[in-house]
MDAnalysis code that builds the backbone (N, CA, C; Angstrom):
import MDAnalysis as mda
import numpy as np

u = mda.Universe.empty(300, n_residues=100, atom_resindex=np.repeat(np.arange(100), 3), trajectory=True)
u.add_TopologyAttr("name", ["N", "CA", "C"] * 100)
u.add_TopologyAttr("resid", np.arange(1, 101))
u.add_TopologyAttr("resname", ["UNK", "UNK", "UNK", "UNK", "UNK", "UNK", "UNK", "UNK", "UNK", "UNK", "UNK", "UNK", "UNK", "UNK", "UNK", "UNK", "UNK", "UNK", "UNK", "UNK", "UNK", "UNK", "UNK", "UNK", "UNK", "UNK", "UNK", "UNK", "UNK", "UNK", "UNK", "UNK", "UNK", "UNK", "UNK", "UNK", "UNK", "UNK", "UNK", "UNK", "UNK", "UNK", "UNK", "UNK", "UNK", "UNK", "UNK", "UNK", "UNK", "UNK", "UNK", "UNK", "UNK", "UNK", "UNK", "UNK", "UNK", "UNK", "UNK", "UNK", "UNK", "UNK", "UNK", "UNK", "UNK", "UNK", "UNK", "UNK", "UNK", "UNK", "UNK", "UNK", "UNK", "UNK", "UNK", "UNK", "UNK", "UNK", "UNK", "UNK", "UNK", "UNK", "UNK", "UNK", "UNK", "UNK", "UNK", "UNK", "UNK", "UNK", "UNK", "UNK", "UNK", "UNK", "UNK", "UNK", "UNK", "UNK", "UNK", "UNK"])
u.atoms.positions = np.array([
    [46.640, -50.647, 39.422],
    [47.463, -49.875, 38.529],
    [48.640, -49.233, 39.245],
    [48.557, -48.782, 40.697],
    [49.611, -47.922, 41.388],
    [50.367, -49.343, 41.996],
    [50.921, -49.853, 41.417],
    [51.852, -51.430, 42.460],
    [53.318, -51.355, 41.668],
    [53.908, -51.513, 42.407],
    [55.540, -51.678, 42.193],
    [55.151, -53.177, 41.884],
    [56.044, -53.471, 40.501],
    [56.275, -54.773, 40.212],
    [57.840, -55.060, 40.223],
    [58.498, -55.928, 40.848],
    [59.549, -56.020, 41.178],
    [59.827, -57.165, 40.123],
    [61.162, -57.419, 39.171],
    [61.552, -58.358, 38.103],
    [62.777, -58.836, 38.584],
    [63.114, -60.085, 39.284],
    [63.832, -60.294, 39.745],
    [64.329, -61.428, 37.872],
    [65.288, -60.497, 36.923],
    [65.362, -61.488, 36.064],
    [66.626, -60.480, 35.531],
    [67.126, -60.709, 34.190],
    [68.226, -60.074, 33.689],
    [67.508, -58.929, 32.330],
    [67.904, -57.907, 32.237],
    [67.572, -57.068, 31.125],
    [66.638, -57.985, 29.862],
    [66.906, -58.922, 29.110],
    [66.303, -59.071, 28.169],
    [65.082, -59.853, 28.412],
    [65.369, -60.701, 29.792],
    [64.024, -61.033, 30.394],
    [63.009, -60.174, 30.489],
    [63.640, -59.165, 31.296],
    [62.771, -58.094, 31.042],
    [62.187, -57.018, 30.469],
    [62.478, -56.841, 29.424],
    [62.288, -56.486, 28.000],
    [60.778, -57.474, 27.448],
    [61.121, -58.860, 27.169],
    [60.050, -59.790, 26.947],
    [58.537, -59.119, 28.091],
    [59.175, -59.566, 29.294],
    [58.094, -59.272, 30.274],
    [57.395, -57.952, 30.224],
    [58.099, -56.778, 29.849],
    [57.686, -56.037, 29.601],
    [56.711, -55.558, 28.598],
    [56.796, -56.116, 27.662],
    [56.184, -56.303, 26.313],
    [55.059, -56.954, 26.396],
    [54.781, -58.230, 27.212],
    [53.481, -58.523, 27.398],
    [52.642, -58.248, 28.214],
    [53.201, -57.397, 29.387],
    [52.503, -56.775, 30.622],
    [51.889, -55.746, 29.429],
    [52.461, -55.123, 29.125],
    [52.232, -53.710, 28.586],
    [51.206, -54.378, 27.253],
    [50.959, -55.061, 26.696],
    [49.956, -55.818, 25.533],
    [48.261, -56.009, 26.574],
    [48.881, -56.664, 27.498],
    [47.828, -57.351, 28.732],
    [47.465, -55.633, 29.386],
    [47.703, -54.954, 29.940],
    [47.309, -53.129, 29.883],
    [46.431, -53.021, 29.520],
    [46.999, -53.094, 27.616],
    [46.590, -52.162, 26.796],
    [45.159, -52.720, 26.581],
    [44.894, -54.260, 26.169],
    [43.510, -55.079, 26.388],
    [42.480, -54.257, 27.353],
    [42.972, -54.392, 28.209],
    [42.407, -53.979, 29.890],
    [41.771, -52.628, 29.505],
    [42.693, -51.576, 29.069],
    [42.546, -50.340, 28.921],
    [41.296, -50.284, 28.086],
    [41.912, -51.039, 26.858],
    [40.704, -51.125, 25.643],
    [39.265, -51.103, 26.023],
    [39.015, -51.924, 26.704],
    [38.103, -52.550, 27.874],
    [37.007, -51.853, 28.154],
    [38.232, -51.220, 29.206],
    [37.465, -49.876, 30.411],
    [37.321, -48.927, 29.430],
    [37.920, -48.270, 28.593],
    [37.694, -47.011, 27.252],
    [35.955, -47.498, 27.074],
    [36.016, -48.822, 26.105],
    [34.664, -49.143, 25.400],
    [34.001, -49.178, 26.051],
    [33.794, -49.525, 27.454],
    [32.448, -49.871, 28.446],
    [32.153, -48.596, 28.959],
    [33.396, -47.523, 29.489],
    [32.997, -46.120, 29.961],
    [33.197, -45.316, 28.416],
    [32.134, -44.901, 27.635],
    [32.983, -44.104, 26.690],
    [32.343, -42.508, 27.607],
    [31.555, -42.282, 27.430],
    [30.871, -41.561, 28.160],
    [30.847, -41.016, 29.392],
    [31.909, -40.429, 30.214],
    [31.780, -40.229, 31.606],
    [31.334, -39.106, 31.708],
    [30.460, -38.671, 32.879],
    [30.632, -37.708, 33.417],
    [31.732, -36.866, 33.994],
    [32.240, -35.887, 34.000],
    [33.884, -35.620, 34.297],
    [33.391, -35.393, 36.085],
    [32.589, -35.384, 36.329],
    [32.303, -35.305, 37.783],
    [32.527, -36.613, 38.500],
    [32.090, -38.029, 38.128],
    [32.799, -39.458, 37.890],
    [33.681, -39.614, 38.672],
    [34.135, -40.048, 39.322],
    [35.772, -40.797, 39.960],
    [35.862, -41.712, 38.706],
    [35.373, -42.189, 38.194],
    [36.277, -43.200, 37.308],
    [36.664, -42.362, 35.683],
    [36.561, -41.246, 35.662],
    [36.766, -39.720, 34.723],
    [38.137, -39.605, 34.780],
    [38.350, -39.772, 35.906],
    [40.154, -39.476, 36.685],
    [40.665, -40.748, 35.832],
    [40.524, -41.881, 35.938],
    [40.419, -43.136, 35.838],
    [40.949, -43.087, 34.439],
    [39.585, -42.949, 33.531],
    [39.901, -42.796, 31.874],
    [40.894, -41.778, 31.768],
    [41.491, -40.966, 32.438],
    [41.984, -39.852, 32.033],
    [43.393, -40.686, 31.814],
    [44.121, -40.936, 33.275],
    [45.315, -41.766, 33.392],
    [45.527, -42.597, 32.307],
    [44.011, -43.169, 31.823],
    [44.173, -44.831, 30.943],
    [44.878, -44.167, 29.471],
    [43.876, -42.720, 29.461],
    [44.535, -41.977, 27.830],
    [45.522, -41.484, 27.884],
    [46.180, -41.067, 29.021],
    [47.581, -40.544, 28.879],
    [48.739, -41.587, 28.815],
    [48.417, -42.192, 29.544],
    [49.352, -43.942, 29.162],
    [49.451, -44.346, 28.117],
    [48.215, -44.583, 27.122],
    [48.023, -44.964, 25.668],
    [48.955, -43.635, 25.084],
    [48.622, -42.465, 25.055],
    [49.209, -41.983, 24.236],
    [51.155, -41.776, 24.777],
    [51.338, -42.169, 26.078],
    [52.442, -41.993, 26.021],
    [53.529, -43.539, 25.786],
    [52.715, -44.643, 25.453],
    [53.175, -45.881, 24.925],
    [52.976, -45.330, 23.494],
    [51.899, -44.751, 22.390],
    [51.898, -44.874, 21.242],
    [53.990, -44.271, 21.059],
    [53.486, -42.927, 21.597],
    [54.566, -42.256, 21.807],
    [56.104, -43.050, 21.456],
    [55.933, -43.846, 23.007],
    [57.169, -44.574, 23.260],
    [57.570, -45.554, 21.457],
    [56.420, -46.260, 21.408],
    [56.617, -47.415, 20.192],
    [57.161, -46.659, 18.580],
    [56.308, -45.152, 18.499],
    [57.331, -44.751, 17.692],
    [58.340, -44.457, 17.290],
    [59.234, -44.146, 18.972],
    [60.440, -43.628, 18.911],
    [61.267, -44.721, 18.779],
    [60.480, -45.957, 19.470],
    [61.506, -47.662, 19.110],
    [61.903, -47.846, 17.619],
    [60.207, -47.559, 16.339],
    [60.704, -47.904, 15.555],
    [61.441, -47.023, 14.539],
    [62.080, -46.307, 14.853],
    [62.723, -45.095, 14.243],
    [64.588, -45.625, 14.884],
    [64.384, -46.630, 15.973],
    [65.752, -46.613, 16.905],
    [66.855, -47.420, 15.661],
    [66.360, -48.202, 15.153],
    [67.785, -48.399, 14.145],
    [67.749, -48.573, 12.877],
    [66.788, -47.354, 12.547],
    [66.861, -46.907, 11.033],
    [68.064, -45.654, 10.624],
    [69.117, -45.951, 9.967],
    [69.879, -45.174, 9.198],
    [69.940, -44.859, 7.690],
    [70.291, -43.800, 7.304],
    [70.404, -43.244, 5.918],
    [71.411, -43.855, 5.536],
    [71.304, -44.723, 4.136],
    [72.214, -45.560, 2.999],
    [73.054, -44.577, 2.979],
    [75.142, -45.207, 2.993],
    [75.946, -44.177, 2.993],
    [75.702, -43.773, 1.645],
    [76.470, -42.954, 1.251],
    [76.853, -42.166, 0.016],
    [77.736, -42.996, -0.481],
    [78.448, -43.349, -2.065],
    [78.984, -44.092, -2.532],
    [80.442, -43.047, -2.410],
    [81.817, -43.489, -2.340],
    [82.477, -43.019, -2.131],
    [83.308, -42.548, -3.559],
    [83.650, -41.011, -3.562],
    [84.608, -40.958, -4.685],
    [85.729, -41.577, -5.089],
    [86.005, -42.039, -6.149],
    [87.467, -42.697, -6.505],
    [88.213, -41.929, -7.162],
    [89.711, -41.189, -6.555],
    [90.319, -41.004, -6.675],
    [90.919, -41.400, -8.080],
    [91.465, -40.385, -8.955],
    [92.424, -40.977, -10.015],
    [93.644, -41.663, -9.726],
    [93.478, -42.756, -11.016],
    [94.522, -44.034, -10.671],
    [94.244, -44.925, -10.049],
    [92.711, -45.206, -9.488],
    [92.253, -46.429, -8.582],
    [91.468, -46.710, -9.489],
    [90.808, -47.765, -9.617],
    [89.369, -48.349, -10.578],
    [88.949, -48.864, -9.854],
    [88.971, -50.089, -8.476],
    [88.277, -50.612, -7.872],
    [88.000, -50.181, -6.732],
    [87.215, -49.856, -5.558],
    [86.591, -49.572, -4.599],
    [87.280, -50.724, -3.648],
    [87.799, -51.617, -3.851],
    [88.408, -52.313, -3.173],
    [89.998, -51.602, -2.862],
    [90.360, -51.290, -3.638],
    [91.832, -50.895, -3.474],
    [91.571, -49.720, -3.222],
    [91.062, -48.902, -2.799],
    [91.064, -47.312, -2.452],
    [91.323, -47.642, -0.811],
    [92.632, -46.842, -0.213],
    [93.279, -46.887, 1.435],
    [92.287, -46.182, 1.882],
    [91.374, -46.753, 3.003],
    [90.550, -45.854, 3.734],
    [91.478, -44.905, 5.163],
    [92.503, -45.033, 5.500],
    [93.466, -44.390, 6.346],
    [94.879, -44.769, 5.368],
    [95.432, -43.051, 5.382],
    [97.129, -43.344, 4.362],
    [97.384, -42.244, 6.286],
    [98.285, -43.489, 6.316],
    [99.532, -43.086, 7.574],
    [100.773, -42.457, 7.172],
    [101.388, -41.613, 7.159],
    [102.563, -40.741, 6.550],
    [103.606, -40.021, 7.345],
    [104.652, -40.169, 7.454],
    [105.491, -39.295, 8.909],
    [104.794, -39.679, 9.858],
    [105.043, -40.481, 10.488],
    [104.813, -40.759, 11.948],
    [105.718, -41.241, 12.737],
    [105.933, -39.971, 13.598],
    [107.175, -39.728, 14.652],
    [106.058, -40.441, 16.262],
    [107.265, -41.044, 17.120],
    [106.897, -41.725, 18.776],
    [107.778, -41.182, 19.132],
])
C-alpha cells in the first residue's frame, strides 16, 4: 500500500489507469473489511482497517465531488425587449460611441 507508482504516460492515460487501480483497491479493501470485521483495536492489522476506512471514505468523498463537476443550473429565458418578437434578433452586445 505505501509504494510510489510512477506513470510514465500522458494525463488521460492516466486518468483511465487511475480508475482501475483505484476499482482493483477498492475489491482488495472489500476483502480485508469482510474477512477482518472484528478486530481487536490492540491488532496491528486495526491500524490496517483503519487506513482501508479512511481511504474508502475519502474516495466516496472524492466520486461525489466528480459527479457534481459539470452539472449547471438551466439559464433563465431572456427578456424581450419591446419591438423585438424573436429571440433571434435581440443584440446580445449594442456597441455605441466608441472612441481609439
Amino acid at each position: 500500500d505505501q509504494t510510489i507508482e510512477y506513470f510514465t504516460c500522458g494525463f488521460k492515460e492516466f486518468e483511465k489507469r487511475k480508475i482501475s487501480l483505484d476499482k482493483e483497491r477498492e475489491v482488495k479493501i472489500e476483502r480485508f473489511l469482510a474477512r477482518n470485521r472484528n478486530l481487536d483495536p490492540c491488532s496491528p492489522l486495526y491500524r490496517t482497517a483503519a487506513k482501508y476506512k479512511e481511504w474508502q471514505e475519502k474516495r466516496y468523498q472524492r466520486q461525489v465531488m466528480l459527479q457534481g463537476k459539470f452539472t449547471f443550473k438551466a439559464p433563465k429565458a431572456l427578456d424581450l425587449p419591446e419591438g423585438i418578437e424573436n429571440i433571434a434578433d435581440l443584440p446580445l452586445i449594442t456597441v455605441e460611441n466608441v472612441r481609439i
